[in-house]
N, C-alpha and C positions, 0 to 999 in steps of 0.2 A: 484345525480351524484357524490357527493363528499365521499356516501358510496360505490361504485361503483370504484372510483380512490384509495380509500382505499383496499380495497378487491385485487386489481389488482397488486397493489406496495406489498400488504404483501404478495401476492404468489410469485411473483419475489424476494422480500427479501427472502422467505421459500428455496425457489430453490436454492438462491447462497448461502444461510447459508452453505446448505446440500450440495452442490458441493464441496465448501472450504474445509470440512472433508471428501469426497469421492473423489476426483479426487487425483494420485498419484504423476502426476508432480506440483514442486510448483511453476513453471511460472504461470497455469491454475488457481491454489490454488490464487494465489494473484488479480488474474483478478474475477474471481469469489466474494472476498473478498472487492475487489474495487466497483464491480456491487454491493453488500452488502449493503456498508455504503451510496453508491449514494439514495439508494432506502429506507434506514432511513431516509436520510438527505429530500426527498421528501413526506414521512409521516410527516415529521414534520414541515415541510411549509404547507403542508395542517392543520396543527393543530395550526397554528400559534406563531409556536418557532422556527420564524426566527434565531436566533441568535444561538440557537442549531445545526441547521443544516447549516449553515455558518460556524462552528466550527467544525461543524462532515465533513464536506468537505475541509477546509483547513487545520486544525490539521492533520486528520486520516487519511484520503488519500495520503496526504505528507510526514505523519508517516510511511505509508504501506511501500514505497518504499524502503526508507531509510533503514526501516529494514529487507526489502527482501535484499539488498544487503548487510545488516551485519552478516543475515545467510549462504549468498551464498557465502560470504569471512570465516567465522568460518567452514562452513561445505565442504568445499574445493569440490565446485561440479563444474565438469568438463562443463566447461560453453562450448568448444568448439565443441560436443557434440551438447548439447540446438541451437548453433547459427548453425547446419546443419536441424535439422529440423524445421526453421523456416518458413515454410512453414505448419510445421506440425498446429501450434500457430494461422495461420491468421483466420481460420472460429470461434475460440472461441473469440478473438480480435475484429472481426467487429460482433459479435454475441452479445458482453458486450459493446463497445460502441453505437449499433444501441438501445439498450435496454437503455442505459443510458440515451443517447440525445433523447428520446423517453418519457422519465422520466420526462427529466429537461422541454420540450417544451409542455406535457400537463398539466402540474404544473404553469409556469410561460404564456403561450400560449393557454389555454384551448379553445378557439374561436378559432383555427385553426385544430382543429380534432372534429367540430362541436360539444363542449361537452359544456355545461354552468353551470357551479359551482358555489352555491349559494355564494354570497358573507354574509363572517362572520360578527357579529354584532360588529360592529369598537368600540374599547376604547375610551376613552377623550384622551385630546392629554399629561395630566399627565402620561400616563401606560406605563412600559419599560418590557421589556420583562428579559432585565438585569435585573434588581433591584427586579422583582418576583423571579426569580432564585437563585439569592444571598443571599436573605431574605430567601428562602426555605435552603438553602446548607450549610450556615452559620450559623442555627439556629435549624431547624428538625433532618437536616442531618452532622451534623457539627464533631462524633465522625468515622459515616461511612469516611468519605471524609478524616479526618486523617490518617483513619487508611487504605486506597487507597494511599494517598502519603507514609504513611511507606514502603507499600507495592513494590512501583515503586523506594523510594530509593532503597531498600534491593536486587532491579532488575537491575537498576543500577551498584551498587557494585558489584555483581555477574556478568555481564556484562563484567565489567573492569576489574576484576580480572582471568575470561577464557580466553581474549584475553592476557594479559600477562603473562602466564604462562611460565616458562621456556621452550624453546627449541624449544617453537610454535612461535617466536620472525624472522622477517627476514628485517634484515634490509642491509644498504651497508654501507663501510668503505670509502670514497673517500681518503683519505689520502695509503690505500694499493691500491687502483685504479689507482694513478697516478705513484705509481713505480712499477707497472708491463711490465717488459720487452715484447715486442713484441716475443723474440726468445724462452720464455719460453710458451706463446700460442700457433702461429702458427708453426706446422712441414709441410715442403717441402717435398714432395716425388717426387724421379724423377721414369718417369716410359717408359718402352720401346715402341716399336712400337706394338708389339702383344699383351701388355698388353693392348693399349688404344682402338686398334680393338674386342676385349671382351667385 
């Protein structure tokens, strides 16, 4: 059964990998993207790296958002637009969460959609799932993993220095806010009787 709940999550990863780079709105893109890492983070509680996938669900998914909303502030897309078809949004929304909590309840709930998953052959109570990881990332993998942090500063930097660009910059002056006269805003127009029947 447990190559069976494998096979099942990797088709559903396969699908929202391929949706993420095929669908053209990026509301869709990040829902897709979300279904994505939900459906990692369940391969690999099935493979028993917890700790992996407790990361890939609270990091990445956390991450996704954050940074849908730093593109959607740098790429100035007309959000008011996005919030008239939201209606268009809800079958892909209950589509990616019915799949998700679908995910998470035959994983952690297998007895409740009749399916019995062998149980893994248990460690001693010395095995961390940290400490194999570390050992491996700190050690095997220790020049890749640097050179993934160079990578993320250099993204970073780049980052910070788009959004500061001259002239892309909007901010307010309160100090010219508070000496603007009312009379140079508002103009009074008086207007006659025929005109306001128009």
């Amino acid at each position: 059964m447990e190559k069976i709940l494998f096979y099942i999550f990797s088709a559903i990863l396969l699908f929202a990998a391929s949706m993420v780079i095929t669908v053209r709105n990026p509301i869709q893109a990040t829902l897709f993207l979300i279904l994505a890492f939900f459906t990692s983070a369940a391969i690999w509680l099935l493979l028993e790296a917890e700790f992996l996938a407790i990361i890939l669900v609270l990091v990445y998914i956390g991450a996704v958002m954050v940074l849908f909303l730093f593109v959607v502030m740098m790429l100035d897309i007309n959000l008011v637009s996005l919030r008239e078809g939201f209606i268009k949004y809800l079958p892909v929304g209950f589509i990616v969460s019915a799949l998700t909590a679908f995910e998470m309840m035959a994983v952690l709930k297998p007895e409740n959609f009749g399916l019995s998953v062998p149980v893994p052959t248990p460690h001693d109570s010395n095995y961390s799932n940290t400490e194999e990881l570390g050992n491996i990332l700190y050690t095997v993998y220790s020049y890749p993993f640097e050179l993934a942090a160079a990578i993320l500063l250099i993204a970073i930097v780049a980052a910070i220095t788009l959004t500061l660009r001259r002239g892309t910059n909007k901010h307010q002056d309160p100090s010219q806010q508070v000496q603007v006269n009312p009379k140079d805003r508002v103009r009074l127009v008086k207007m006659t009787n025929s005109e306001t029947r128009k």
